[in-house]
Each structure stands twice: as structure tokens, then as C-alpha cells.
C-alpha positions in Angstrom: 0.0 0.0 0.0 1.2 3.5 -1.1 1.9 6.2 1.3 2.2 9.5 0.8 2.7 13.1 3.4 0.4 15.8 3.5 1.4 17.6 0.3 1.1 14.3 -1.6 -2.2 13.4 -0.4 -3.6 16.9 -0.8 -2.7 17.0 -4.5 -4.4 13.3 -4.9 -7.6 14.2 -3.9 -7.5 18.2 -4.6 -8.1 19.5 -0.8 -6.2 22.4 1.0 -4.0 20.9 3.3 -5.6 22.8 6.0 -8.7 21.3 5.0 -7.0 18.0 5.8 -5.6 19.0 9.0 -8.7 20.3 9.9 -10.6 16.6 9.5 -7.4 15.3 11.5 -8.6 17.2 13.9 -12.3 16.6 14.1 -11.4 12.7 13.8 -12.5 12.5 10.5 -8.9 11.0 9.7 -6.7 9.6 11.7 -3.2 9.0 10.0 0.0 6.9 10.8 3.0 8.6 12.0 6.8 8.7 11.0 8.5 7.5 13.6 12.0 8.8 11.9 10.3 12.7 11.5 7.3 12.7 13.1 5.3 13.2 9.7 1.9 12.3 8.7 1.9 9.4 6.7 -1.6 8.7 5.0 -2.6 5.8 2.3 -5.3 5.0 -0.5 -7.8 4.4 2.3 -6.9 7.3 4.0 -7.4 9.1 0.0 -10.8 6.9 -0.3 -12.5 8.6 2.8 -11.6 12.4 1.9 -13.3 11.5 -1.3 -15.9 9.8 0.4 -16.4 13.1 2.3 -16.4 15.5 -0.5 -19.6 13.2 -2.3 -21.4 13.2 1.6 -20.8 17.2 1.4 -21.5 17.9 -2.2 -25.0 15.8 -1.0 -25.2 18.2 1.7 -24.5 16.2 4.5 -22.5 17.8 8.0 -19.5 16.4 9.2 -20.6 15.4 12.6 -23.0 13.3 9.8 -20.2 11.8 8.1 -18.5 11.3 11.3 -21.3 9.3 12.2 -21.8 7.3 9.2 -17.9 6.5 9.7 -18.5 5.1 13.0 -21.0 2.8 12.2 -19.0 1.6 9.2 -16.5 0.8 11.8 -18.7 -0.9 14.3 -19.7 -2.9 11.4 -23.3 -1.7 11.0 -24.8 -0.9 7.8 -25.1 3.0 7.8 -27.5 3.3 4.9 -30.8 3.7 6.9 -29.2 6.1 8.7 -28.1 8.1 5.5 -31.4 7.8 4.4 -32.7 9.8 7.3 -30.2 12.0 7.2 -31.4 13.1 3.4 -34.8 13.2 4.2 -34.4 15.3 6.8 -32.2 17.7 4.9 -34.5 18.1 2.2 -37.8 18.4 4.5 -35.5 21.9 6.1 -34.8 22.7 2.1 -37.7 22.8 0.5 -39.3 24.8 4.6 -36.2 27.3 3.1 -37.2 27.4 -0.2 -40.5 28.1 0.8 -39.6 31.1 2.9 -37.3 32.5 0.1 -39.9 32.2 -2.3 -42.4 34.4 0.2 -39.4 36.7 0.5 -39.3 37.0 -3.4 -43.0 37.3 -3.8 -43.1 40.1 -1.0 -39.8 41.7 -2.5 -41.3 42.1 -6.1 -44.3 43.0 -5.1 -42.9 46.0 -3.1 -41.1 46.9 -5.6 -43.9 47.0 -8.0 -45.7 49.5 -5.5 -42.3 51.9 -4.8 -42.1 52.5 -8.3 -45.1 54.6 -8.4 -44.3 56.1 -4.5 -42.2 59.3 -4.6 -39.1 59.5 -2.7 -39.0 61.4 0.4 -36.8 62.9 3.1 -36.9 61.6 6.0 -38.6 62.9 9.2 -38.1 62.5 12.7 -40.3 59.3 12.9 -40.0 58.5 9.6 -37.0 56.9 7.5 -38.2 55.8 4.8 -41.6 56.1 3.0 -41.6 53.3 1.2 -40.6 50.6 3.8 -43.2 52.6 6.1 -45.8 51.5 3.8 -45.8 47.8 4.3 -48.4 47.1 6.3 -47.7 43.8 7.3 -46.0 41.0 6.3 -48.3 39.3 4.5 -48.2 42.2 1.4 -47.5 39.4 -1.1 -50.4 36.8 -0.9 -51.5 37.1 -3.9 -48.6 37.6 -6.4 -47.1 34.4 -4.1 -50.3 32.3 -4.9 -49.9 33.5 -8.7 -46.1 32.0 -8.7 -47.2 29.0 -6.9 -50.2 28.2 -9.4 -48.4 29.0 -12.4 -44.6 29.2 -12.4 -43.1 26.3 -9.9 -43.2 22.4 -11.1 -45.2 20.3 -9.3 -44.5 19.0 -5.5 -42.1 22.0 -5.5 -44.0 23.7 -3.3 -46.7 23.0 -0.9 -49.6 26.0 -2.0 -51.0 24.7 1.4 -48.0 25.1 3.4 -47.2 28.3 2.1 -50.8 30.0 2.5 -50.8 28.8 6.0 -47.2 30.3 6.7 -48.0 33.6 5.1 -51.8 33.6 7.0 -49.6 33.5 9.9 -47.1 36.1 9.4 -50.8 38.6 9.2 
């Protein structure tokens, strides 16, 4: 088995060697040592797992995630069920983010379609400005948000019931 130092093994796999370090430090790695110089020595297994994390993060998983699907892998369970829920649960909290952005859009444009026909003005001693003043509450964009939802986003992209009921609250 090949083994290589730091600088080695950060050109393999196309990491920062700070970004190695870093995972020595979190326990995501744990590499031999040189006895002769004290070096980090690391080997194709060693190059396998920082790959293996790059693919988990480019999924969107954490590293206290990864860490965990490393130790069951190493206690000898199968850590696909687990990954599983991991994934599920990161895209129930991304498509609740999407959601909000999507209100934030809707109320955004819709603001902006009403300032464009609001005059600028100086501010006052309670007032800043106008045109933020105006918003009466958050829920200014219900209907141009309804309008993208019905019309614009794929299907089982977003939850028009979901959404209604989180701008209804925001009243």
C-alpha cells in the first residue's frame, strides 16, 4: 500500500492541506505517524475517505454526519438507513427554506412593483423611509405568491397549502 505526506495526499484528492488538517482534527482521519520525523503518513484508504467526504458534502450532509456514518461503518453496522434519514431530513429543512425565500421573493417584487409609483421622500423625525413605512404587514404578497405558486413552480415543488398557511400566519 502506497503512502504518501500531507502535500502528496492533498494533490491526490484536490483538498487544502488545512482542509485535511482540519478533519485530523475533528477525527474524520486519523493517519500513521513517521517515527524517523514525526510526519503524517496517509494511504489509499486514508485518500478513499476524503473522497468519500467530498460526495457526503456535495449531498449536503454535515460532518458530525459523516462522522457518524464513519463510525457505524467501523462498528460494522450498515449506515444506509441512517443516511437515508439523514437526506430526508435535509430536504424536509430545504424545501421549509425554499419556501420562505420564495415568500421573500413574492413580497420583495411586489414592493417593488408598488415603490415604483411612490415618490421618494426625506426623512422625518419618525419616519425613515416612505416606502418601507408602507408595508403594512407581512403578508403584502399573498396574492402575487399564490400567482407564482399556481403558475410558475413544477409540481410537488411547493406546498400551495403550506405556504398560504405560513404567510396567513405572518398577518
Amino acid at each position: 500500500m502506497m503512502e504518501y505526506q500531507m502535500n502528496e495526499l492533498a494533490k491526490r484528492v484536490e483538498l487544502s492541506k488545512d482542509t485535511i488538517r482540519y478533519y485530523i482534527k475533528i477525527g474524520l482521519l486519523t493517519p500513521k505517524h513517521n517515527p524517523d520525523n514525526g510526519y503524517k503518513l496517509f494511504n489509499d484508504k486514508d485518500a478513499q475517505r476524503l473522497h468519500f467526504i467530498c460526495k457526503a458534502k456535495y449531498l449536503g450532509f454535515t460532518l458530525k454526519e459523516i462522522k457518524q456514518i464513519f463510525f457505524e461503518c467501523e462498528q460494522g453496522h450498515d449506515p444506509c438507513p441512517m443516511v437515508r434519514e439523514f437526506l430526508q431530513r435535509h430536504i424536509e429543512t430545504n424545501n421549509k427554506h425554499l419556501q420562505e425565500l420564495i415568500s421573500l421573493q413574492a413580497r420583495m417584487e411586489t414592493a417593488r412593483e408598488q415603490w415604483q409609483k411612490m415618490p421618494d421622500s426625506q426623512a422625518k423625525s419618525a419616519e425613515y423611509c416612505a416606502m418601507i413605512e408602507s408595508v403594512v404587514n407581512k403578508s403584502i404578497a399573498i396574492d402575487y405568491a399564490n400567482q407564482i405558486i399556481e403558475h410558475n413552480f413544477p409540481v410537488g415543488f411547493v406546498n400551495k397549502q403550506n405556504f398560504s398557511t405560513s404567510n396567513q400566519e405572518a398577518k
